[in-house]
VOVO-7992 format. One record per residue (C-alpha): x, y, z. Coordinates in pm, 1 decimal, padded with zeros to 6 digits. Each point is the difference from the previous one (the first is absolute). Layout:
! residues N
LUMKOL          X          Y          Z
LUMKOL          X          Y          Z
...
***
This chain:
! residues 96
LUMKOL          X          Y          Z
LUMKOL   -01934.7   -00029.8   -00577.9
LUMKOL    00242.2    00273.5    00073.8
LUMKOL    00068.6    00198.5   -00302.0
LUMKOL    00190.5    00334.8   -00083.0
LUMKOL   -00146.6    00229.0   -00230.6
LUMKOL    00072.3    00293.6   -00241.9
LUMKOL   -00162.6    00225.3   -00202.6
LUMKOL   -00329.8   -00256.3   -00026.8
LUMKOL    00249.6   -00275.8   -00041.5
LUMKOL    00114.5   -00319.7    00200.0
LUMKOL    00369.4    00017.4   -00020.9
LUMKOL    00077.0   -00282.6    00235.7
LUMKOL   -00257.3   -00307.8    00195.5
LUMKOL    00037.2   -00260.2    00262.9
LUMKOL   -00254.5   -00230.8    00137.0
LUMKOL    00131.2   -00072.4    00365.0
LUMKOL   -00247.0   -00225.0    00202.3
LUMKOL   -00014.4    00148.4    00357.8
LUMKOL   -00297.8   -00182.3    00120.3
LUMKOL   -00098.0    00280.6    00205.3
LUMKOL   -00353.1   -00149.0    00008.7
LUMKOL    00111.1   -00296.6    00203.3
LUMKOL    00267.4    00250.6    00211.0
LUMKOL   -00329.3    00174.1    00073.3
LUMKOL   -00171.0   -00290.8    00187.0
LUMKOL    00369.3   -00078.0    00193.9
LUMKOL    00120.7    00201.9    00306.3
LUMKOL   -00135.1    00341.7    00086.2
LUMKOL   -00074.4    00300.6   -00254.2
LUMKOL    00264.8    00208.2    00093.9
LUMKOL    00261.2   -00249.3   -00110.2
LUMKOL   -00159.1   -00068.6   -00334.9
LUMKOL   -00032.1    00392.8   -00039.1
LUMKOL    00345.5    00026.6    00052.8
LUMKOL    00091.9   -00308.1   -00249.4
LUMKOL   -00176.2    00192.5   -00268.4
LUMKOL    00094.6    00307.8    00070.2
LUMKOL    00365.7   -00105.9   -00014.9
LUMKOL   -00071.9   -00127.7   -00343.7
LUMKOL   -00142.3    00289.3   -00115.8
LUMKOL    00312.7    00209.8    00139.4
LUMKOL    00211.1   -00260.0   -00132.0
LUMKOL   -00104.4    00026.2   -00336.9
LUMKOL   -00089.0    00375.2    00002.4
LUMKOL   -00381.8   -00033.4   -00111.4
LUMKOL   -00172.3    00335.5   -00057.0
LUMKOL   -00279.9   -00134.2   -00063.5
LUMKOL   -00245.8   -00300.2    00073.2
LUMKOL   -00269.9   -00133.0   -00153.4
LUMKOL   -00251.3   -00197.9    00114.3
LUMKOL   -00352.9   -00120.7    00026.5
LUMKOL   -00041.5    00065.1    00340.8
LUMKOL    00238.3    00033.3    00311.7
LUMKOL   -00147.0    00061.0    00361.0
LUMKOL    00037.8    00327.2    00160.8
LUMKOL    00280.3   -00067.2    00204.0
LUMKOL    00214.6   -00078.3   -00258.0
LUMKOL   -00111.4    00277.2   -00225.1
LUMKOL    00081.9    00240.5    00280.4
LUMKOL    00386.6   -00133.2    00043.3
LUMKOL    00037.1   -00009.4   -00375.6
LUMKOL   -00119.9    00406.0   -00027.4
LUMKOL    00200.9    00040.0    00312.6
LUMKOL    00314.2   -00165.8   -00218.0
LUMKOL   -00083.3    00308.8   -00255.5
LUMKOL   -00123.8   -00290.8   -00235.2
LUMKOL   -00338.3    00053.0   -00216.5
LUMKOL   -00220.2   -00299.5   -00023.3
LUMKOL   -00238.7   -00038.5   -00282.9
LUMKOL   -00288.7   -00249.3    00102.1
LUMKOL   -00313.7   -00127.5   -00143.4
LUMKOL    00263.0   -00182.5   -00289.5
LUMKOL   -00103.0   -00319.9   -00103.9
LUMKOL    00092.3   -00233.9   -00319.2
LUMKOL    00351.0    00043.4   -00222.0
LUMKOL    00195.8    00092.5    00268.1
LUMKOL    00257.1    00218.1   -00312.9
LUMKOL   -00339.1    00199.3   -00062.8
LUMKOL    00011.6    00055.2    00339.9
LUMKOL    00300.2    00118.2    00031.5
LUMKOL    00020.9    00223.9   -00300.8
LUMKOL   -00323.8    00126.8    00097.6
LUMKOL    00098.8    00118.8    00323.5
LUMKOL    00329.7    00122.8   -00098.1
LUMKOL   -00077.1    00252.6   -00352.0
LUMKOL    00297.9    00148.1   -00099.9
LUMKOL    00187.8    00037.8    00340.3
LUMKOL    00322.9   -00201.8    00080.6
LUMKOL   -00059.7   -00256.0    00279.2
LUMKOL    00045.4   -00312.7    00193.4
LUMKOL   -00340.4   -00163.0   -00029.9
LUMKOL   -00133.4   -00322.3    00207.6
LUMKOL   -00291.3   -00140.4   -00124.9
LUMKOL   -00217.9   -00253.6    00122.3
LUMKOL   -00314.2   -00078.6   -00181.0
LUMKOL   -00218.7   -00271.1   -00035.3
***
């Protein structure tokens, strides 16, 4: 889910099936890094939320000055509003 928030609120969601898990398995890691972080600069995500991401990727999302929230699991809205509060941001989730 890629949602924007404000103020605690989602003002605007879209569920956009990137199938990064499969991506993952397909070619090397560096291109699927660079698929998602093209996404993420495409849609201007502050933040991400997730269970779990490996350190690689965690290390070229902080380098992209995005925060990622992990350990998220469930609802992936509660997720996002969790990790979010009141700030304004561009928030990928993905949950289980």
């Amino acid at each position: 889910m890629l949602a924007a928030v404000d103020g605690g609120l989602i003002t605007d969601r879209q569920e956009i099936d990137v199938d990064w898990l499969t991506s993952h398995d397909e070619g090397a890691e560096g291109s699927h890094h660079a698929r998602v972080a093209r996404f993420l600069s495409e849609h201007a995500v502050q933040v991400v939320v997730a269970q779990h991401i490996g350190a690689p990727m965690e290390n070229l999302i902080r380098t992209m000055k995005i925060h990622p929230v992990l350990g998220a699991s469930g609802d992936a809205r509660a997720a996002v509003l969790g990790a979010s509060g009141d700030t304004r941001a561009a928030v990928l989730a993905a949950t289980s």
